[in-house]
C-alpha positions in Angstrom: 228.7 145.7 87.7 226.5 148.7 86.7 224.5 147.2 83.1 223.2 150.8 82.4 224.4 154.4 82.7 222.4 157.1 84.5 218.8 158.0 84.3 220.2 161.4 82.9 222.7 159.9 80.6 219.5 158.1 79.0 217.0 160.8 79.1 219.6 162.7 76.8 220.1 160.0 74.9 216.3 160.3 73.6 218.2 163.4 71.9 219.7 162.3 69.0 223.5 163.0 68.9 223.6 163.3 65.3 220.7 165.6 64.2 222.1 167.8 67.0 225.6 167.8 65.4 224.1 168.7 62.1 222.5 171.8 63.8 225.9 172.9 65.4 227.3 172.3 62.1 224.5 174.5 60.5 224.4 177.5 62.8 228.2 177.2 63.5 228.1 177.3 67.4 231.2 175.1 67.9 233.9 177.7 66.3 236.6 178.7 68.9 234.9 176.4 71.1 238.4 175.8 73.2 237.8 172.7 74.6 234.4 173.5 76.0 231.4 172.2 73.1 228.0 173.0 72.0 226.8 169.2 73.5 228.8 170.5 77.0 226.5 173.5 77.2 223.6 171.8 76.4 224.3 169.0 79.3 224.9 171.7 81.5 221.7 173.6 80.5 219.7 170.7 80.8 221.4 169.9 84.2 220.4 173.2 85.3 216.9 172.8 84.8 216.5 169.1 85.5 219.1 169.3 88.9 216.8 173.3 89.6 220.4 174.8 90.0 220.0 178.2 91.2 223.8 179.9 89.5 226.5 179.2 87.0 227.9 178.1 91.1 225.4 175.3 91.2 225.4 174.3 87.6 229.4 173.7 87.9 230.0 171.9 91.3 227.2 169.9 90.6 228.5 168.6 88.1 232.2 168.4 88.9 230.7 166.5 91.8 229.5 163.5 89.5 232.9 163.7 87.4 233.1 159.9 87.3 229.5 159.5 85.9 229.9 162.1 83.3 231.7 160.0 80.7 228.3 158.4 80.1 226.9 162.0 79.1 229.4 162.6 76.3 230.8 165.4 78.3 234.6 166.3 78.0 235.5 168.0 81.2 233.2 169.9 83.6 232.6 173.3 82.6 234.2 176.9 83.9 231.6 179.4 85.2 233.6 181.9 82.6 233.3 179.0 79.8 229.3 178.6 80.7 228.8 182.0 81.2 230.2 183.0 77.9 228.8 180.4 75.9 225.7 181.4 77.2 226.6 185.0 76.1 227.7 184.3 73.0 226.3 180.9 71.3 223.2 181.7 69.5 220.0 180.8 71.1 218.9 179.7 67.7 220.4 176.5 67.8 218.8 175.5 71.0 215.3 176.0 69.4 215.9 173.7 66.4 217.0 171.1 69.0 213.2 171.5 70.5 211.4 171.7 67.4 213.5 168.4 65.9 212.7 166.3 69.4 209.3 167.2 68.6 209.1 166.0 65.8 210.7 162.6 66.9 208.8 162.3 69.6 205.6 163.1 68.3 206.0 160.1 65.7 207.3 157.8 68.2 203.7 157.6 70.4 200.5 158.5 69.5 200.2 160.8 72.3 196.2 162.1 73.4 193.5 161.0 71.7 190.8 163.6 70.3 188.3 165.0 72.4 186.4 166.3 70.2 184.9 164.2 67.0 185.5 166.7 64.4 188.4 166.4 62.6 189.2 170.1 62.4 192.7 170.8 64.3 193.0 172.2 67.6 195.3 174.8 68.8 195.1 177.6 71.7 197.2 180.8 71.1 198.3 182.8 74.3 201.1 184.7 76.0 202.4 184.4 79.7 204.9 187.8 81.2 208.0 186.7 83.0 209.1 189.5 85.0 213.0 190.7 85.0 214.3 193.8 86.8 215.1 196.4 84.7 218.0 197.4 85.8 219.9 194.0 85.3 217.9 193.0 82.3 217.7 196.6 80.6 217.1 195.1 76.9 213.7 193.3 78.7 211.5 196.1 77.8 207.9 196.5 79.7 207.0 199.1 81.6 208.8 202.2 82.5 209.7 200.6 86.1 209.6 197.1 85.4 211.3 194.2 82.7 209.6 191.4 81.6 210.3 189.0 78.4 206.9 187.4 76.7 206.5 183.5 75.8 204.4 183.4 73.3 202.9 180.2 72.4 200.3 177.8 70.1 199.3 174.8 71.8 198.4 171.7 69.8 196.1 169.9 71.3 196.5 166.4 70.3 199.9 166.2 72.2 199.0 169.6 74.5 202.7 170.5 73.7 203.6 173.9 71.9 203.7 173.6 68.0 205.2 177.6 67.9 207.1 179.2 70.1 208.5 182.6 69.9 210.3 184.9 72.9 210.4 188.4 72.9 210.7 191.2 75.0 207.3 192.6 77.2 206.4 195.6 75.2 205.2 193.5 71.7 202.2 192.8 71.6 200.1 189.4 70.7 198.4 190.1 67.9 202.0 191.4 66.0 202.9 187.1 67.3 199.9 185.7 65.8 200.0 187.6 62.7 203.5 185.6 61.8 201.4 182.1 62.2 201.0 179.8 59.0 198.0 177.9 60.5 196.7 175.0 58.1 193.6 175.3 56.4 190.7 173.8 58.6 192.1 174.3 61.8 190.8 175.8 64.9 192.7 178.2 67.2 190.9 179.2 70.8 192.7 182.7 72.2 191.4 185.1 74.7 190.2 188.7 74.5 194.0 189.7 73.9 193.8 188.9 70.0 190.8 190.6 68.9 192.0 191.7 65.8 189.3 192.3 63.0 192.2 192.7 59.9 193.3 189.7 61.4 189.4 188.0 61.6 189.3 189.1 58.0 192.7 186.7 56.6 191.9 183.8 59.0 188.5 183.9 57.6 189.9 184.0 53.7 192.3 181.4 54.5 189.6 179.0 56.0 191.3 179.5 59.6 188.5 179.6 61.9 188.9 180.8 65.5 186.9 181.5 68.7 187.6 183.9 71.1 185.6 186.5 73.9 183.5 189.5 71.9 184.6 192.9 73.3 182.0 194.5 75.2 182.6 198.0 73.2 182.2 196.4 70.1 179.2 198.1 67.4 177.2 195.5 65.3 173.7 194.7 64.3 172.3 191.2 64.2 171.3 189.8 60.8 170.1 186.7 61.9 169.2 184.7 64.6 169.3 180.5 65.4 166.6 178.6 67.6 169.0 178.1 70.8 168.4 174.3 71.3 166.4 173.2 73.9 168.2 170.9 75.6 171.2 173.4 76.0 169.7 176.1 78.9 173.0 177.4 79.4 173.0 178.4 75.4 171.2 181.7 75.3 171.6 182.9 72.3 173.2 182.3 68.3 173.5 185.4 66.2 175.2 186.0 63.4 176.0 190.1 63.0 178.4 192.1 61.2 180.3 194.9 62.5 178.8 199.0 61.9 181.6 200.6 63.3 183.3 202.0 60.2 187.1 201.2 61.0 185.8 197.8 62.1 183.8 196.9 59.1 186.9 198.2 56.6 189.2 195.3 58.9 186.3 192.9 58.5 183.7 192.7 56.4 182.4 189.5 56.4 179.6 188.5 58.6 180.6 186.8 62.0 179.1 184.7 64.7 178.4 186.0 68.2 177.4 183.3 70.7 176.3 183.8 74.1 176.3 181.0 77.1 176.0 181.3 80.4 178.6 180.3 83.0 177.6 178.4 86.2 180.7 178.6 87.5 181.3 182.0 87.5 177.4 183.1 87.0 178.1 185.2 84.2 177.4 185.6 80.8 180.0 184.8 78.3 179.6 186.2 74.3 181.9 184.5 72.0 182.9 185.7 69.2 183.6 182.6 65.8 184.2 182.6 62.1 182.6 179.3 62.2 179.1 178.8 60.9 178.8 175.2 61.2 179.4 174.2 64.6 177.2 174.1 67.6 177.0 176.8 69.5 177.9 174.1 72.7 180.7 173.1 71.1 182.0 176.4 70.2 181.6 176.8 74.3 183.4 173.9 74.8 186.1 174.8 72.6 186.8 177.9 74.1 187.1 176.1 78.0 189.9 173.8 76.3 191.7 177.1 75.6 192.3 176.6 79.7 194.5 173.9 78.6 197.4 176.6 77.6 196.9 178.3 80.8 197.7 174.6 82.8 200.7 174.4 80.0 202.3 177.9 81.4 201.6 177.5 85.2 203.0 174.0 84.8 206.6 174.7 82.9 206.8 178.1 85.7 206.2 175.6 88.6 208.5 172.6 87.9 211.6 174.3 85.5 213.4 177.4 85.7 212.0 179.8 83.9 211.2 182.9 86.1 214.7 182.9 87.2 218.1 183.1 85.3 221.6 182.3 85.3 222.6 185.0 82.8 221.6 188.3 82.4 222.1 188.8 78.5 219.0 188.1 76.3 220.7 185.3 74.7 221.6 183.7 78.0 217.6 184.4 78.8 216.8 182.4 75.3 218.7 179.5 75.7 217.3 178.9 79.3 214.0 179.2 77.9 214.6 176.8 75.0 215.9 174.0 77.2 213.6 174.1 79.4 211.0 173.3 76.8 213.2 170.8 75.8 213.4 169.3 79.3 209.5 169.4 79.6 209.2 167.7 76.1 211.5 165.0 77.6 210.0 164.6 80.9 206.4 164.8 78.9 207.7 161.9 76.5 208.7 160.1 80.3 205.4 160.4 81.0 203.5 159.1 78.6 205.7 156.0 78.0 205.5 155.2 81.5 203.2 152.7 82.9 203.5 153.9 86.4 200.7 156.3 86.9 203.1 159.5 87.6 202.0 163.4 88.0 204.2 165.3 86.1 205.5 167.4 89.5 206.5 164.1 91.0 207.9 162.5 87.9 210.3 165.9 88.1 211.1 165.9 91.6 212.1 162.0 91.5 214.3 162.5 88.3 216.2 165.2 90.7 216.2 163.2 93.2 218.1 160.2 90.9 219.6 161.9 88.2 222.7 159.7 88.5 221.0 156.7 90.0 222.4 153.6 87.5 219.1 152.3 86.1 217.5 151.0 83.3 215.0 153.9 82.9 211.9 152.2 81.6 212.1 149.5 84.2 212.6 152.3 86.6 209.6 154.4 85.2 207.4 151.7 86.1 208.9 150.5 89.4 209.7 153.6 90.6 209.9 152.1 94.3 211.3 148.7 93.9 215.0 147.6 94.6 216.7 147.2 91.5 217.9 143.6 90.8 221.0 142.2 92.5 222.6 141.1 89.4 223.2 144.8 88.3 225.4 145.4 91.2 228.3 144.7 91.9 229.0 144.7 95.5 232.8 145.4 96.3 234.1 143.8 99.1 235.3 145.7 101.8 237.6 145.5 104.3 236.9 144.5 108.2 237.3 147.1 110.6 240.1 144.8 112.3 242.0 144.7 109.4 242.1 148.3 109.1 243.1 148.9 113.0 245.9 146.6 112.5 247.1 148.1 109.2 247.1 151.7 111.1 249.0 150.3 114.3 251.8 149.3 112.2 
């Protein structure tokens, strides 16, 4: 006799049942439900992206195929492809996003997560922006370019827990900067972003605010030194700490406080980088080395396009394109949190592929986390007894 429900059944329940009824409660996604719930969809969502179903098609028969292991998932009835494909339609997006942003929060305070690289205290966080491309004429609210769709993730990466603290979806023609302007950053903290952001109104408030940041110098950009630091000797690949101020005129009315411009030079590529930081204080290595961590938002992007479904949809609507987003965040958080917990020293590709692989396999998940590859006790199972062959010849002669 089974002891424990499916590893699927208890990955969701790491989502708590009750904060997400308060949220359907609070954005009112369950009215005219008829029959087919917000905590259906959101199975079925999460199904999608943990089972990498391909269409509504997929989503449905894969699940109608497990109908006796479903009652363990708090799901009612399998859904329709009309029911999934208007509640995907019309059930605001919205709701999907507070259930990311509230399993963050649990999570986060469950496990202490990464531990600091760096020995300032100062927060970390890298700011970017990844394209996923849609075709135009099926997606024609995905602006881009006049041929082409495309919606825009953009994203602040926290890096104690290197999981997104901000996330916001929009279509590919806004711009970055108009996305980091909406950030509330906390005084103190530190946010690495590429040449993208440059933004010297923006310098300006993060400066006023105590926000300091460090990003690539344009090469166009007009300044004059006003003073130079010793480079420290043993740093060769430090070649020079300046701090200028801007003499373009439209540049210096944006910002007209004095900045820092940093230059190091890059074995790897074997090239000069300049740097451009609000930050006085630190060392011109670290500043460097802040900047490479930005890389770490880069691995975040490639790594939720590689092992969840997020470059190709189910639904064609932009709310459809939202929700598919937002649970696939959620699924990362939850395979993330999986991760971490276990002992077993798993990638994160292969901890997905296996959870495919045994999404209905009856385990205890924590014992399977960290014994991946061993039989599971005899004493869970059952076995039914089944009847000889001989048996069954005789019963079909008479």
């Amino acid at each position: 006799m089974n002891r424990c429900s499916s590893l699927f059944s208890q990955m969701l329940g790491i989502v708590s049942r009750g904060d997400f009824s308060r949220k359907v409660k609070e954005f009112g996604t369950d009215r005219n439900s008829k029959g087919f719930s917000s905590w259906d969809q959101f199975v079925s969502m999460l199904f999608c992206q943990m089972a990498q179903a391909k269409s509504l098609r997929e989503i449905c028969g894969g699940l109608k195929s497990c109908l006796g292991k479903l009652v363990h998932l708090g799901v009612g009835r399998t859904p329709s492809k009309s029911n999934l494909s208007y509640s995907n339609k019309n059930r605001s997006w919205e709701l999907y996003e507070a259930v990311f942003y509230d399993l963050l929060r649990s999570c986060r305070s469950s496990v202490p997560w990464n531990k600091k690289k760096f020995r300032f205290k100062n927060k970390l966080y890298s700011l970017d922006a990844t394209v996923i491309d849609l075709c135009l004429s099926l997606y024609d609210w995905a602006k881009y370019k006049t041929t082409k769709g495309a919606v825009k993730l953009h994203m602040l990466l926290d890096h104690d827990i290197y999981l997104p603290t901000f996330v916001n979806i929009t279509d590919g023609k806004v711009h970055e900067v108009n996305i980091a302007k909406m950030l509330n950053l906390p005084k103190g903290s530190i946010v690495a972003m590429d040449m993208g952001y440059n933004d010297y109104g923006m310098f300006y408030d993060w400066t006023m605010k105590c926000v300091w940041f460090v990003t690539r110098m344009k090469g166009n950009a007009k300044y004059r030194v006003v003073s130079r630091s010793k480079t420290p000797s043993g740093k060769k690949n430090i070649l020079s700490d300046e701090i200028i101020e801007f003499t373009c005129f439209y540049a210096r009315k944006d910002c007209s406080v004095q900045l820092r411009r940093v230059t190091v030079w890059n074995e790897e590529k074997s090239e000069e980088m300049v740097f451009l930081t609000n930050n006085m204080k630190l060392a011109a290595s670290t500043i460097a080395s802040i900047y490479k961590e930005r890389w770490q938002i880069e691995i975040f992007f490639k790594m939720l396009k590689q092992n969840l479904k997020v470059k190709t949809f189910v639904g064609t609507s932009a709310n459809a394109v939202k929700i598919q987003i937002w649970t696939a965040l959620i699924a990362l958080l939850l395979i993330k949190y999986l991760q971490f917990k276990a002992r077993f020293a798993w990638s994160l590709s292969n901890l997905v592929a296996m959870l495919r692989w045994n999404l209905f396999t009856y385990r205890d998940i924590w014992e399977w986390l960290d014994n991946p590859f061993c039989s599971p006790p005899e004493e869970e199972y059952e076995q039914p007894e089944l009847p000889l062959l001989d048996s069954i010849w005789t019963a079909n002669r008479t």
